[in-house]
N, C-alpha and C positions, 0 to 999 in steps of 0.2 A: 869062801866064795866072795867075790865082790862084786860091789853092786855099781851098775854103770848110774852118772850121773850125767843125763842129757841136756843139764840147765845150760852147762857152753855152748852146745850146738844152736839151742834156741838162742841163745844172746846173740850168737854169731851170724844167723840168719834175718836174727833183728835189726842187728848195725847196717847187715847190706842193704836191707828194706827201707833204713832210715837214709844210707847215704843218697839209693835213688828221688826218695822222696823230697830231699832236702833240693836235690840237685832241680827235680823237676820243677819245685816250686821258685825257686830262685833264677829258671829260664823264664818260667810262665809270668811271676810280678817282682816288681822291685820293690821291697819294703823299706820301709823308712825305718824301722831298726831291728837292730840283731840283739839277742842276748843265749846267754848259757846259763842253765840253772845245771845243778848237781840233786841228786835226791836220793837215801838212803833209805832203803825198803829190806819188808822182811822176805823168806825166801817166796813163800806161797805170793806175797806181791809181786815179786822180780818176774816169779814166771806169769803169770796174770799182765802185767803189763808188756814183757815181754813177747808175747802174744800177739798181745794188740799192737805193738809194731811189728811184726812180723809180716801181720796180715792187712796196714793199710800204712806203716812207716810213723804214724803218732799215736804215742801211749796215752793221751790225756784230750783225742780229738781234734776237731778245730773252734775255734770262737771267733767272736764278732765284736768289735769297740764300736756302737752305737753312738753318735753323736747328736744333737741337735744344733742349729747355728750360733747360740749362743755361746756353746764350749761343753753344756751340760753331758755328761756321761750314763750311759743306764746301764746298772747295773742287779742285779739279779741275787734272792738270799739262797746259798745254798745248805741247805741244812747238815749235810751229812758233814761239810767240813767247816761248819759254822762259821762259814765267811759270808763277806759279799764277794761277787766274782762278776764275769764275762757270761755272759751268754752260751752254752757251748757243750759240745759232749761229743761221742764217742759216732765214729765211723759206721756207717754201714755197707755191708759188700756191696761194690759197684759204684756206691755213691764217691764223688768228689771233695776234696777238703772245701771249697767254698760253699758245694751243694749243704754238706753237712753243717758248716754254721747258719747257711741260712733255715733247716730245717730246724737247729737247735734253737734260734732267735724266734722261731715259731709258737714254739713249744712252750720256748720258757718265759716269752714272754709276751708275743701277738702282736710284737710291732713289725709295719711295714718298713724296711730301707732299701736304700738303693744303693749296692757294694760299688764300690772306687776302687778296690786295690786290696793288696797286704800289707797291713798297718805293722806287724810285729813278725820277725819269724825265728820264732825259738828254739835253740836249741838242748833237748834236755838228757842227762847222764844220767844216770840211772845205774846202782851199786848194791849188790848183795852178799857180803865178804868177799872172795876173792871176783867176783861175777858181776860186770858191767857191761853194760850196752847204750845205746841212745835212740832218740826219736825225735821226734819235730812237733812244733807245738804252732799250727801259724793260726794266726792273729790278722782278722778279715778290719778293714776302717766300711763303715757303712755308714749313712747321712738319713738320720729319722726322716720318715716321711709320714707316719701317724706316731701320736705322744701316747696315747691310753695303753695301758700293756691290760692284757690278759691270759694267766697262766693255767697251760692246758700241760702240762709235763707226765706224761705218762711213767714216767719212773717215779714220780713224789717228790724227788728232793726242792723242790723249788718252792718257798715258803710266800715268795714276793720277788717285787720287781718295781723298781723305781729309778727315779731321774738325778743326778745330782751333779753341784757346781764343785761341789769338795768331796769326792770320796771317802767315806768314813775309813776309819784307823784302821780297821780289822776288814779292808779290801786286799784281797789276795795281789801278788805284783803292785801295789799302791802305785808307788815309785814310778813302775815302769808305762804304768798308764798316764801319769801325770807329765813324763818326760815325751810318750807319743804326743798328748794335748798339745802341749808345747811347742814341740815342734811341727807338727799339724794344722794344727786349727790358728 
């Protein structure tokens, strides 16, 4: 007997979900930069994120680059991947990718901003032996309008949340956040 393996059809239903999403977001704002990441997962993850583009076209959410006018960045510790990061998480039905980072910047960290645009819009691969898909990762530019954070994050991961002119080393996209500044601010 063989056993059917439905992981293609999800992948497949995936990519269509990501290309609309991709497409949508890219009528709706003009971002200031594009990137491709690649990411190798196990299978139980493939189909877990697989999923989650399925059902809103981003595996990984949407997030928010916080600014202040000085250039500073705020960023957020998240525990589970022992980084610093973005602000940001995961989709809720119905809700919107901007809705959603601002509901995440809520959460995770209690600062008020005022969104301008798509600062970043990602594109990310996603690979489980023979089994890839993609999804969109977009990246909100928001302008502080209160500094104090307070984290209410109902999932836990969020350890703290703080301001900075230099990104520490073990900020997740380092790089990519320094090259938005840059050309941004």
């Amino acid at each position: 007997m063989t056993t059917f393996d439905d992981l293609w059809y999800t992948a497949t239903e995936a990519s269509q979900r990501a290309e609309q999403a991709y497409h949508q977001l890219s009528r709706r704002y003009e971002a200031s930069l594009e990137f491709e990441r690649r990411r190798g997962v196990s299978r139980s993850r493939f189909r877990t994120l697989s999923e989650r583009i399925r059902l809103s076209g981003a595996p990984y959410g949407a997030h928010t680059i916080v600014y202040r006018p000085d250039g500073e960045l705020l960023l957020v510790r998240h525990e589970g991947v022992d980084m610093w990061v973005l602000p940001g998480g995961e989709i809720q039905p119905g809700e919107e990718f901007r809705e959603a980072a601002r509901r995440e910047l809520d959460e995770e960290a209690g600062v008020e901003a005022i969104y301008e645009g798509l600062a970043i819009l990602n594109r990310i691969a996603i690979t489980c032996g023979e089994h890839e898909t993609w999804g969109v990762l977009p990246v909100f530019a928001a302008r502080a309008e209160t500094t104090e954070t307070a984290i209410d994050d109902p999932d836990g991961e969020i350890s703290r949340a703080g301001w900075f002119a230099d990104p520490p080393q073990d900020t997740r996209d380092r790089e990519e956040l320094l090259a938005w500044r840059e050309r941004a601010l």
